[in-house]
N, CA, C and O atoms as a printed pandas DataFrame, in Angstrom:
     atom_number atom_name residue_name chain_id  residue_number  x_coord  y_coord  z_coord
0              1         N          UNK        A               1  -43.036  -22.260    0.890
1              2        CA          UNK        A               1  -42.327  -22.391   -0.359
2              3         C          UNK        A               1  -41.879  -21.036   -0.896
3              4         O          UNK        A               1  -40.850  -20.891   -1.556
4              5         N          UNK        A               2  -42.758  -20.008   -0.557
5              6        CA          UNK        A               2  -42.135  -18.291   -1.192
6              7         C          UNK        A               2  -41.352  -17.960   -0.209
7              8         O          UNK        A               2  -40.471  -17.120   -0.391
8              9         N          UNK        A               3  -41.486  -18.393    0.665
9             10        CA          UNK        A               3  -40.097  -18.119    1.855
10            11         C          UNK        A               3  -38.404  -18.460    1.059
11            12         O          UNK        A               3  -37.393  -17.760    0.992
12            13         N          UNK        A               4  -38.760  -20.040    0.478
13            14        CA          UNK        A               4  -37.555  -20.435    0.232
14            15         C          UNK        A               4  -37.113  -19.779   -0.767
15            16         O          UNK        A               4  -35.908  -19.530   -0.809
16            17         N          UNK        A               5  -37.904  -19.381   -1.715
17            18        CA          UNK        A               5  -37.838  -18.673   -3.522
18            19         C          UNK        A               5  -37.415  -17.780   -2.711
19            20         O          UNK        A               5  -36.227  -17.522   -2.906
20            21         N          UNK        A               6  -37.920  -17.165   -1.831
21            22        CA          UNK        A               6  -37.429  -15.310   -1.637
22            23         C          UNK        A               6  -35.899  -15.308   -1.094
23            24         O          UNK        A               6  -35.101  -14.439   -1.444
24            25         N          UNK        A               7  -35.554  -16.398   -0.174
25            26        CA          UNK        A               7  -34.153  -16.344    0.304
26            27         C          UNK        A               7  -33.348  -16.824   -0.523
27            28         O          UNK        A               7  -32.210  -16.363   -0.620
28            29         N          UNK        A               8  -33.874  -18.062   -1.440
29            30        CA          UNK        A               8  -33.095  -18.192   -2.676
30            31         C          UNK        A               8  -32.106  -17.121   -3.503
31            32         O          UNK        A               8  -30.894  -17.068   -3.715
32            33         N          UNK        A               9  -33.241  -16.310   -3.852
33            34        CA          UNK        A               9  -33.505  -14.981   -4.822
34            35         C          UNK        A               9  -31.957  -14.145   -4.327
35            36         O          UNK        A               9  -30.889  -13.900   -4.889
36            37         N          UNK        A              10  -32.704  -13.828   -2.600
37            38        CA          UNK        A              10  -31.881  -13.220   -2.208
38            39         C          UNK        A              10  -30.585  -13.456   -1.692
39            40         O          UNK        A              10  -29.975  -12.555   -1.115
40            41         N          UNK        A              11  -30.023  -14.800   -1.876
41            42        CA          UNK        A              11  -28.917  -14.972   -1.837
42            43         C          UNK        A              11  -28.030  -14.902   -3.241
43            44         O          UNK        A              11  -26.911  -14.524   -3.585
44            45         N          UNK        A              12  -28.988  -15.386   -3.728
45            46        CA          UNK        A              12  -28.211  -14.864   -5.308
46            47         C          UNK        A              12  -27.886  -13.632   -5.915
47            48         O          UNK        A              12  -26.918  -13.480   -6.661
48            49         N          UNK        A              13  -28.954  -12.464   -5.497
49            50        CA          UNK        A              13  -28.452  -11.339   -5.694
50            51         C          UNK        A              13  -27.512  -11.060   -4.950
51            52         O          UNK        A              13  -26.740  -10.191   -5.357
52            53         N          UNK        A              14  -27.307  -11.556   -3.901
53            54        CA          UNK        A              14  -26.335  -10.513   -2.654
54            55         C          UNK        A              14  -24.908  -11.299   -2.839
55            56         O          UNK        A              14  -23.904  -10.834   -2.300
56            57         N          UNK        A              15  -24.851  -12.359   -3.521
57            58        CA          UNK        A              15  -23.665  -13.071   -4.614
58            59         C          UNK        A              15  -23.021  -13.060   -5.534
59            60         O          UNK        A              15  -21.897  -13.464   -5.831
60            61         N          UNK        A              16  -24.191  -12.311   -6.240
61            62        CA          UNK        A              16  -23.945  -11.573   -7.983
62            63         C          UNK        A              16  -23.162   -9.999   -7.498
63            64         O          UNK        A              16  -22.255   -9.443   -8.117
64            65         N          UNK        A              17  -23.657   -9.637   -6.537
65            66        CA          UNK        A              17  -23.518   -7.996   -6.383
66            67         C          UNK        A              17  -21.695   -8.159   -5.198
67            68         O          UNK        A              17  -20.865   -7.251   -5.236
68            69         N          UNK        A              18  -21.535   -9.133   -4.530
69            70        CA          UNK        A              18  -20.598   -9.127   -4.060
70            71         C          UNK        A              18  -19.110   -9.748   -5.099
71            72         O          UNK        A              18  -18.017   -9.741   -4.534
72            73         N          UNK        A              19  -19.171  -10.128   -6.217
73            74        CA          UNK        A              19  -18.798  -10.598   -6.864
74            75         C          UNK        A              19  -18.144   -9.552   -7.816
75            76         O          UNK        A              19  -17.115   -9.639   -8.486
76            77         N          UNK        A              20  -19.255   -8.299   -7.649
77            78        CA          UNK        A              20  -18.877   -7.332   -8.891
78            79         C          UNK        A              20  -18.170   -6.405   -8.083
79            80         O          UNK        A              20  -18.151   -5.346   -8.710
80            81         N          UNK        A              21  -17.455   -6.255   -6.771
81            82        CA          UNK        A              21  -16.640   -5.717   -5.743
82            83         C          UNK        A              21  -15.482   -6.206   -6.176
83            84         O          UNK        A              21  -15.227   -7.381   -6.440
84            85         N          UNK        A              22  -14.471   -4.854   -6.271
85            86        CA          UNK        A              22  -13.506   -5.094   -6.061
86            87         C          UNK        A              22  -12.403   -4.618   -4.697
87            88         O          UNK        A              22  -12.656   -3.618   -4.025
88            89         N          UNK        A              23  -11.309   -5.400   -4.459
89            90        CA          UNK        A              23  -10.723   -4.291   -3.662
90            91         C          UNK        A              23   -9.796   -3.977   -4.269
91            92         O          UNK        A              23   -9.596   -4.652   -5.279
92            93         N          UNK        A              24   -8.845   -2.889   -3.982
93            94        CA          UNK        A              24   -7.667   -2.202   -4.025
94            95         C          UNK        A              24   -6.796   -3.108   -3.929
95            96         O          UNK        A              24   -6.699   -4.091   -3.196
96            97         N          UNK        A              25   -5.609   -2.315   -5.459
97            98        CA          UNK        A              25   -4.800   -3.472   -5.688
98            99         C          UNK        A              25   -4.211   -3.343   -4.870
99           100         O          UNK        A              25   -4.248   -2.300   -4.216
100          101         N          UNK        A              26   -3.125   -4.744   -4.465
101          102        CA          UNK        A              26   -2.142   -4.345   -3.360
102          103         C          UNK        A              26   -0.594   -5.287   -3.704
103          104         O          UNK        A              26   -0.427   -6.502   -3.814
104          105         N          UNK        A              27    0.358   -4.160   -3.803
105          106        CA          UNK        A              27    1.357   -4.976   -4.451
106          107         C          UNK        A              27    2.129   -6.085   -4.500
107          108         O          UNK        A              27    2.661   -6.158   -3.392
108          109         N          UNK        A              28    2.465   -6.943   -5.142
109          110        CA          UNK        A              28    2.445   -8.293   -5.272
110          111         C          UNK        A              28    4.015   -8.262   -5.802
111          112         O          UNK        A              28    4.294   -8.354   -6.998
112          113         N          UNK        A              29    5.178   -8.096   -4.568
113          114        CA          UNK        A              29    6.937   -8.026   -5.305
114          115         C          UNK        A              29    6.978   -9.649   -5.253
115          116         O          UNK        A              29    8.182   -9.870   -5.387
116          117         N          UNK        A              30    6.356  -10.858   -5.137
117          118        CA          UNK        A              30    6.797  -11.532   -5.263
118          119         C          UNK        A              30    7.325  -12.128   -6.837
119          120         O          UNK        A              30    8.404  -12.656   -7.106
120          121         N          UNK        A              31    6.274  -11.869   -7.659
121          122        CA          UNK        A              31    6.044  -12.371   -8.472
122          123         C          UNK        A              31    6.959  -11.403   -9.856
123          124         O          UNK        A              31    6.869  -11.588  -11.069
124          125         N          UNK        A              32    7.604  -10.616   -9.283
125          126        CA          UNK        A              32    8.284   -9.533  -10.138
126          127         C          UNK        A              32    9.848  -10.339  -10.752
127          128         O          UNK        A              32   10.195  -11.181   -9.924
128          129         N          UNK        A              33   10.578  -10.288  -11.659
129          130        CA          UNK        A              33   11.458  -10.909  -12.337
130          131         C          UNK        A              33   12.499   -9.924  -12.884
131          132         O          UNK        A              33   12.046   -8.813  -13.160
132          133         N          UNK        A              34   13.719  -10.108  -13.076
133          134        CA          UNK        A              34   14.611   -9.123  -13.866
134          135         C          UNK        A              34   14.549   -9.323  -14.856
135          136         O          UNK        A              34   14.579  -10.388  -15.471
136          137         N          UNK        A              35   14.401   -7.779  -15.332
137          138        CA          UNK        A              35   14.347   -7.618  -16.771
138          139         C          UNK        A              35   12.964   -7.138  -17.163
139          140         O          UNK        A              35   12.679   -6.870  -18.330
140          141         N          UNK        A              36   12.401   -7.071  -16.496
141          142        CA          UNK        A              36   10.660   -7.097  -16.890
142          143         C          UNK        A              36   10.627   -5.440  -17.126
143          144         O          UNK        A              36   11.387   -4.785  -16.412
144          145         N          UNK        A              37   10.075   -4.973  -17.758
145          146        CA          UNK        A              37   10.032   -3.703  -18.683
146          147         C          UNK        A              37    8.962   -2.395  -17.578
147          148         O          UNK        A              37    7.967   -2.750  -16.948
148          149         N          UNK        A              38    9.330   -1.396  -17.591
149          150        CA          UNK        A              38    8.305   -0.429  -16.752
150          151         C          UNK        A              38    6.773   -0.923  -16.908
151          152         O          UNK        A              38    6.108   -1.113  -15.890
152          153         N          UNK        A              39    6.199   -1.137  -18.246
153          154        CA          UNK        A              39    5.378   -0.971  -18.198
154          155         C          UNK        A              39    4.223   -2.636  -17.809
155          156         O          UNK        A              39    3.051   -2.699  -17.438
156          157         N          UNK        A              40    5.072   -3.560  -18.063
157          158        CA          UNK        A              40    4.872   -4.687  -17.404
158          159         C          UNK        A              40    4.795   -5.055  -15.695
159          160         O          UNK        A              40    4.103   -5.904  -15.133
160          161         N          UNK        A              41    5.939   -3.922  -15.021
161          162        CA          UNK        A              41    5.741   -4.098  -13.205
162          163         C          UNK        A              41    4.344   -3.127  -13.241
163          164         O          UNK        A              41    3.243   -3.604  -12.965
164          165         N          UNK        A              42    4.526   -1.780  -13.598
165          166        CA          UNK        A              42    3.162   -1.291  -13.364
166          167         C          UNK        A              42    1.793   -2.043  -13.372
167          168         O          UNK        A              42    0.867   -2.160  -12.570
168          169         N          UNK        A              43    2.036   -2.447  -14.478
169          170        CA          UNK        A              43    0.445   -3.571  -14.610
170          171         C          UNK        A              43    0.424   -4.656  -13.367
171          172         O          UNK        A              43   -0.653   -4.897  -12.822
172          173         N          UNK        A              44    1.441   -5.202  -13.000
173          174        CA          UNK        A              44    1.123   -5.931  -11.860
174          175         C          UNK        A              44    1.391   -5.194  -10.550
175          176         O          UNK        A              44    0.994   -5.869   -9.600
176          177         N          UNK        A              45    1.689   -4.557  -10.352
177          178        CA          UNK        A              45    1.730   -3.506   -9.090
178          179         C          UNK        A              45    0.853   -2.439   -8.945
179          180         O          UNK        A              45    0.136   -2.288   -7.956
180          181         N          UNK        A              46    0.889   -1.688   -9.912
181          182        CA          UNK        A              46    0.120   -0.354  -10.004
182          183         C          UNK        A              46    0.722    0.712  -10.071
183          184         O          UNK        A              46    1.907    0.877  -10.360
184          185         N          UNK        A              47    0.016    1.412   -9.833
185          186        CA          UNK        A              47    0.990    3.098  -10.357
186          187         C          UNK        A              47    2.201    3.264   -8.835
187          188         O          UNK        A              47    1.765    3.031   -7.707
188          189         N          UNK        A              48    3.095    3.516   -8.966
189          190        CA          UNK        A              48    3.780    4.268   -7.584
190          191         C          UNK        A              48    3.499    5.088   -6.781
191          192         O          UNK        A              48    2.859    5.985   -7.329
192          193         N          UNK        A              49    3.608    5.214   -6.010
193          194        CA          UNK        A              49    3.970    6.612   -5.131
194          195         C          UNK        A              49    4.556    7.997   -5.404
195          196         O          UNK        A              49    4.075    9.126   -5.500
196          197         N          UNK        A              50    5.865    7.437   -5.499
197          198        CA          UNK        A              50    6.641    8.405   -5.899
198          199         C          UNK        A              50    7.574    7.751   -7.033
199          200         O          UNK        A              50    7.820    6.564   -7.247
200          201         N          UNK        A              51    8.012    8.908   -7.686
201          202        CA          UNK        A              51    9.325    8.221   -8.965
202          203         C          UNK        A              51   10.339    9.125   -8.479
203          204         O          UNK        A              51   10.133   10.272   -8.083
204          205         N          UNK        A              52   11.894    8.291   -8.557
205          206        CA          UNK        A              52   13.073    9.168   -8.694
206          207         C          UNK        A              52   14.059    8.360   -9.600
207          208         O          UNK        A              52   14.389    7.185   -9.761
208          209         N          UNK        A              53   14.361    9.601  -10.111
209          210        CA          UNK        A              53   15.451    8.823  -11.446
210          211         C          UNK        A              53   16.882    9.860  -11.413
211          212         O          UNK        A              53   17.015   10.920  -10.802
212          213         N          UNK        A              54   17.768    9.224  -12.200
213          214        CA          UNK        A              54   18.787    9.596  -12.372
214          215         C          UNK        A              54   19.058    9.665  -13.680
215          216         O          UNK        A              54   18.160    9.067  -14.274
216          217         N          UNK        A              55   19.992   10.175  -14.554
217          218        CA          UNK        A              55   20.588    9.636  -15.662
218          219         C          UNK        A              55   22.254    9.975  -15.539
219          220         O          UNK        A              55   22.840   11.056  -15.478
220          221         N          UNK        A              56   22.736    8.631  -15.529
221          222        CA          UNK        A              56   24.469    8.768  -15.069
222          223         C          UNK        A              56   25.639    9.024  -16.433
223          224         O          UNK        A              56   26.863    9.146  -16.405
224          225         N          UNK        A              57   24.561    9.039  -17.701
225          226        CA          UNK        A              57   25.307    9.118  -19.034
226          227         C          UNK        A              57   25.742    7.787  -19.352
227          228         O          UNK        A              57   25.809    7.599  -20.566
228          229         N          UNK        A              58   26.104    6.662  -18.531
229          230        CA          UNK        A              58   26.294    5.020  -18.934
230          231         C          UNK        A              58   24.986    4.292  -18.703
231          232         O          UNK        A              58   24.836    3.173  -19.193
232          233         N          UNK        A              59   23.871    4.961  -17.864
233          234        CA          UNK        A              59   22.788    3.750  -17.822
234          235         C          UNK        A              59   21.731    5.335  -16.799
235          236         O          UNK        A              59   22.198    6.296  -16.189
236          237         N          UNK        A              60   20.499    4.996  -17.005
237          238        CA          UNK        A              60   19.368    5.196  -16.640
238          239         C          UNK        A              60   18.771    4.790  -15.332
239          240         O          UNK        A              60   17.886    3.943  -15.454
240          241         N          UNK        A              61   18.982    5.108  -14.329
241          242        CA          UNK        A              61   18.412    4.821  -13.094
242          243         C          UNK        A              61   16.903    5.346  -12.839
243          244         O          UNK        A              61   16.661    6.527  -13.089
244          245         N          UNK        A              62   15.926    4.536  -12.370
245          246        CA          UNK        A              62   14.547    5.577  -12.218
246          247         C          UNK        A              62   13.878    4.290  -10.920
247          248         O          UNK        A              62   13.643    3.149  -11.317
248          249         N          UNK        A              63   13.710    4.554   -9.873
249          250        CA          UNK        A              63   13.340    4.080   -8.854
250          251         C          UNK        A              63   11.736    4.573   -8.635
251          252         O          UNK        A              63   11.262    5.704   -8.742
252          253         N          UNK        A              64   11.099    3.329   -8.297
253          254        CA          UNK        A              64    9.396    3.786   -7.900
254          255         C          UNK        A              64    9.449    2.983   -6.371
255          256         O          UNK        A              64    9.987    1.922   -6.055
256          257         N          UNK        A              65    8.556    4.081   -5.482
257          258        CA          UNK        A              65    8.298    3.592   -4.596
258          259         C          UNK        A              65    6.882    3.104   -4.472
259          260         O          UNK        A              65    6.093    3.388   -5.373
260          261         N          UNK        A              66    6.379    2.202   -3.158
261          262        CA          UNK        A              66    5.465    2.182   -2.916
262          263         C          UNK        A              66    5.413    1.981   -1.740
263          264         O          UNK        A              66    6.561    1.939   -1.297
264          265         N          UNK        A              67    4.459    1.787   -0.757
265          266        CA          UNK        A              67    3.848    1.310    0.161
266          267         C          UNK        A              67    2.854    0.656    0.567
267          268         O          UNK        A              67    1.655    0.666    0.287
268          269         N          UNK        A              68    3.526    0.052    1.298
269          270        CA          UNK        A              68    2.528   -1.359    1.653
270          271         C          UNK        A              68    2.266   -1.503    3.175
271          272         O          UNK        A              68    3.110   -1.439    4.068
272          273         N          UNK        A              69    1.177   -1.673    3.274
273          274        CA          UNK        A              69    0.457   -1.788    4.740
274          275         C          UNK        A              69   -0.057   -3.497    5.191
275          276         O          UNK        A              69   -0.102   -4.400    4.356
276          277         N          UNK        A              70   -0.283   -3.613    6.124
277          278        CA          UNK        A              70   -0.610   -5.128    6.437
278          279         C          UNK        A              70   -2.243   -5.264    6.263
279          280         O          UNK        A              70   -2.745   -4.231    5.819
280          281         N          UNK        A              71   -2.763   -5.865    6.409
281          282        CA          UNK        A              71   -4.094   -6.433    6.390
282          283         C          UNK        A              71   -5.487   -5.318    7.100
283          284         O          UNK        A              71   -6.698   -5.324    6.881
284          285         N          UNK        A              72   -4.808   -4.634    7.806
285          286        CA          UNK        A              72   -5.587   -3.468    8.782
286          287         C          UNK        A              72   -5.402   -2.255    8.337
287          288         O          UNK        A              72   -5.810   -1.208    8.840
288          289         N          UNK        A              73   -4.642   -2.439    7.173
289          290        CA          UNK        A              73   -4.170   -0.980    6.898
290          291         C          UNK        A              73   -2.905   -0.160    7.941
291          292         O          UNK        A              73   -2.852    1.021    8.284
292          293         N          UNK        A              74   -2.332   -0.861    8.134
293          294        CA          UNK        A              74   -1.640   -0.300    9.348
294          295         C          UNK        A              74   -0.301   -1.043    9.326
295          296         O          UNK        A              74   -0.157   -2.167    8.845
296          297         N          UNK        A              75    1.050   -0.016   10.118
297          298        CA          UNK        A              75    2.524   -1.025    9.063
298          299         C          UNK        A              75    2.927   -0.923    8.364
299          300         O          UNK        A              75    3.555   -1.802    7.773
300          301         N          UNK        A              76    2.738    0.685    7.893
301          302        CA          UNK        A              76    3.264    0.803    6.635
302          303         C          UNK        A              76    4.764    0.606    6.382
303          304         O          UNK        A              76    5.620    1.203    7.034
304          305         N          UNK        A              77    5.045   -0.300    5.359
305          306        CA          UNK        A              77    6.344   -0.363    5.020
306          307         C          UNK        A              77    6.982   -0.094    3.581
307          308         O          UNK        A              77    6.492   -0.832    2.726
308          309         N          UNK        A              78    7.850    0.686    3.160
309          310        CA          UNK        A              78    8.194    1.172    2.019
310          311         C          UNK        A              78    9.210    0.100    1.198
311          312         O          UNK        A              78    9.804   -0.675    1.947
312          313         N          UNK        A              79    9.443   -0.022   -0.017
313          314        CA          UNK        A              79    9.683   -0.749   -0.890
314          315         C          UNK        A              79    9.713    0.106   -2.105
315          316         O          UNK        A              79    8.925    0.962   -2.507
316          317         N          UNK        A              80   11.292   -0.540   -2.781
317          318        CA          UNK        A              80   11.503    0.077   -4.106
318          319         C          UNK        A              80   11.600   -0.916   -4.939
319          320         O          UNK        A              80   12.016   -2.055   -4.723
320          321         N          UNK        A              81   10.931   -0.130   -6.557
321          322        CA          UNK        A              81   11.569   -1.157   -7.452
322          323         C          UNK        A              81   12.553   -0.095   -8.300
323          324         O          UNK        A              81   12.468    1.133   -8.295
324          325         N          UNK        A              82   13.495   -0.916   -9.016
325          326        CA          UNK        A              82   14.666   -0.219   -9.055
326          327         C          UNK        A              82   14.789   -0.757  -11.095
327          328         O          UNK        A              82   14.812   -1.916  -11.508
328          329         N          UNK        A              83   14.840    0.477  -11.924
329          330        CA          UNK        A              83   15.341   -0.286  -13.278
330          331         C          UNK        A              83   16.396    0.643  -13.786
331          332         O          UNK        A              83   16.445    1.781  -13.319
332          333         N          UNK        A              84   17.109    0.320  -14.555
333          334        CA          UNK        A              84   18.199    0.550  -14.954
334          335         C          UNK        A              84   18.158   -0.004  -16.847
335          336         O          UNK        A              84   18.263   -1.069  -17.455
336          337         N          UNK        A              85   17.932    1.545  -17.215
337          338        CA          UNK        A              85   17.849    1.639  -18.942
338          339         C          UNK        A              85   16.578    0.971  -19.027
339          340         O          UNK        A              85   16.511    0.407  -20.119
340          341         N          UNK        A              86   15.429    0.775  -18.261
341          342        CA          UNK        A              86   13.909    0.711  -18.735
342          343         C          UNK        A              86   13.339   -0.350  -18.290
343          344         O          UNK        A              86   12.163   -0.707  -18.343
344          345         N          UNK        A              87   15.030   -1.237  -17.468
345          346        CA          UNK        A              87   14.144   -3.024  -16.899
346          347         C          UNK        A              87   14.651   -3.190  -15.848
347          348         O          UNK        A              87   15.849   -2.951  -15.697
348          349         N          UNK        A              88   13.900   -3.627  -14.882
349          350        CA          UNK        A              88   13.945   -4.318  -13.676
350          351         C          UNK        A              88   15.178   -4.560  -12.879
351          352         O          UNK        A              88   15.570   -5.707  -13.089
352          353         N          UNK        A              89   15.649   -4.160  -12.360
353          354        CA          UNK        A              89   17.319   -4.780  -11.754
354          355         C          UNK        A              89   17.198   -4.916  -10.215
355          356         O          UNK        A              89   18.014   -5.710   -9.746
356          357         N          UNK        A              90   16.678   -4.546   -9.653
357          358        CA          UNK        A              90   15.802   -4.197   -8.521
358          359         C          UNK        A              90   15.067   -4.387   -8.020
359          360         O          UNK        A              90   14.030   -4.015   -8.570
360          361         N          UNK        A              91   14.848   -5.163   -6.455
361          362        CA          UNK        A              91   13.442   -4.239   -5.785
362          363         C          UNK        A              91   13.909   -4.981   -4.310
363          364         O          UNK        A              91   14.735   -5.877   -4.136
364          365         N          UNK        A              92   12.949   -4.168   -3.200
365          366        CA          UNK        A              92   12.908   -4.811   -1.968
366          367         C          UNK        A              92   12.633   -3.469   -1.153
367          368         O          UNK        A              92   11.915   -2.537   -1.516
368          369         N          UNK        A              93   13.443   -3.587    0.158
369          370        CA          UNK        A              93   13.327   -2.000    0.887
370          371         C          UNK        A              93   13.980   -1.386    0.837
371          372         O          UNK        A              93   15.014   -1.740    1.404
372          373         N          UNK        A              94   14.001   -0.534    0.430
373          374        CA          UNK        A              94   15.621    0.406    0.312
374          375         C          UNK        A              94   16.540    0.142    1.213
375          376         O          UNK        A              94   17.656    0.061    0.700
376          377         N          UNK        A              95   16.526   -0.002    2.192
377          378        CA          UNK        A              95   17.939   -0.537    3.265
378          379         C          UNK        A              95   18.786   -1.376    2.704
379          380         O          UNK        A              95   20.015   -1.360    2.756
380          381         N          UNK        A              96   17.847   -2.355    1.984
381          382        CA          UNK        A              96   18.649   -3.973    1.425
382          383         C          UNK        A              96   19.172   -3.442    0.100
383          384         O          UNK        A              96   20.168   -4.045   -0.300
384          385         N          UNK        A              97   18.720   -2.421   -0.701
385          386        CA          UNK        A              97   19.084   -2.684   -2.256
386          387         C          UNK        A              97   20.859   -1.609   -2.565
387          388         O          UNK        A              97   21.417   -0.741   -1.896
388          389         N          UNK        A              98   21.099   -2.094   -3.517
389          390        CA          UNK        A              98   22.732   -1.487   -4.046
390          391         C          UNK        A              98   21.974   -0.323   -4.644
391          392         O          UNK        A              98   21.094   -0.648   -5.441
392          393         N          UNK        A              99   22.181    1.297   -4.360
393          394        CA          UNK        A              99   21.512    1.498   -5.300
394          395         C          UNK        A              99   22.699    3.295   -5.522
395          396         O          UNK        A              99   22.273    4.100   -4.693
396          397         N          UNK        A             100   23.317    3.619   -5.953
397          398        CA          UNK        A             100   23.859    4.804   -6.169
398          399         C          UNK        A             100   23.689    6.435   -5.620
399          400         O          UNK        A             100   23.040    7.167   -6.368
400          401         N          UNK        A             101   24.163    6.954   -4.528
401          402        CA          UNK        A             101   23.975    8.031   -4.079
402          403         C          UNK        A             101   23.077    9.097   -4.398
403          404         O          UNK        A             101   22.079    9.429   -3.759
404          405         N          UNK        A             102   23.611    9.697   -5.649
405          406        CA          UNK        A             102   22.761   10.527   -5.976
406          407         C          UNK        A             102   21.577   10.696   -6.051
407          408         O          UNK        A             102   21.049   11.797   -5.895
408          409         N          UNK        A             103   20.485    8.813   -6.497
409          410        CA          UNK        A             103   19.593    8.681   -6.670
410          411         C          UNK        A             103   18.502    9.518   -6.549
411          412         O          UNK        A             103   17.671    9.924   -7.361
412          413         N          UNK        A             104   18.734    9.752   -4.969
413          414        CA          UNK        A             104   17.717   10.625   -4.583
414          415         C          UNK        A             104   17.596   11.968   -4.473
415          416         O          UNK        A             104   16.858   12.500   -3.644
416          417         N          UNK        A             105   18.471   12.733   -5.486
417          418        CA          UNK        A             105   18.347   13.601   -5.845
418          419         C          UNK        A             105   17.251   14.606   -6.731
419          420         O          UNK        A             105   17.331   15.834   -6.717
420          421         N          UNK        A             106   16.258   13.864   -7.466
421          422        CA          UNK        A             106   15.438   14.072   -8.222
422          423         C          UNK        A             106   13.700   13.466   -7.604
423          424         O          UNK        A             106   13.372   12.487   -8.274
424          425         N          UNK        A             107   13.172   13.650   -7.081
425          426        CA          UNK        A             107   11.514   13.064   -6.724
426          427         C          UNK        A             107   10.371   14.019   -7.313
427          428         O          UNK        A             107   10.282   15.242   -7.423
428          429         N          UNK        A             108    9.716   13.178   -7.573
429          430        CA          UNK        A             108    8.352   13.243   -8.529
430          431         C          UNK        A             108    7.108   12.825   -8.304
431          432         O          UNK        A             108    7.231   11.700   -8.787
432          433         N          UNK        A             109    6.228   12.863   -8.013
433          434        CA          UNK        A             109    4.954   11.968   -7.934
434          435         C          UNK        A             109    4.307   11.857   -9.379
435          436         O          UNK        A             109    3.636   12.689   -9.988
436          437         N          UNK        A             110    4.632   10.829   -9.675
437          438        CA          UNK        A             110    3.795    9.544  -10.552
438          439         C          UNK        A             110    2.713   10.171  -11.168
439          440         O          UNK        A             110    1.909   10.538  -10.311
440          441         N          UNK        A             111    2.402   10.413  -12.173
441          442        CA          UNK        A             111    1.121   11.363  -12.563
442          443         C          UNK        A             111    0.412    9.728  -13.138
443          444         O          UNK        A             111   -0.716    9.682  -13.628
């Protein structure tokens, strides 16, 4: 019977304690929408990588990258989100998106 109490016990701690683990966020573009404000993608993504912005005098360009790896950590593939005057207009891999020359004229890392 203290056999069973003890494995009891100890499955419950090793339940409670795996529970209070987290992992590393990992970014989630599905769920992202136009219009959604800087500080709203951050909260569901996380901080960037890198930032590059523009200002064209008609509108505000500021691009965040990130990277994303597969399940092994391995695969890394890059992805932008893209806003224009402070919201969302943007995102995917840079190959696919419309996004203005100069852009990448300016890079920063994300403090």
């Amino acid at each position: 019977m203290d056999r069973i109490l003890s494995f009891i016990f100890i499955l419950l701690i090793g339940s409670a304690l795996s529970s209070c683990a987290t992992l590393p966020k990992k970014p989630v573009f599905k769920d992202l929408a136009f219009g959604m404000s800087e500080g709203a993608v951050e909260d569901m993504l996380g901080a960037p990588k890198a930032v590059q912005g523009k200002d064209y005098g008609t509108a505000e360009i500021e691009v965040w990258e990130y990277t994303v790896t597969d399940n092994k950590g391995k695969n890394p593939e890059t992805f932008w989100v893209v806003f224009q005057d402070g919201r969302l207009s943007q995102w995917g891999r840079p190959e696919t998106l419309e996004t203005q020359a100069p852009i990448v004229s300016f890079h920063k890392t994300k403090e």
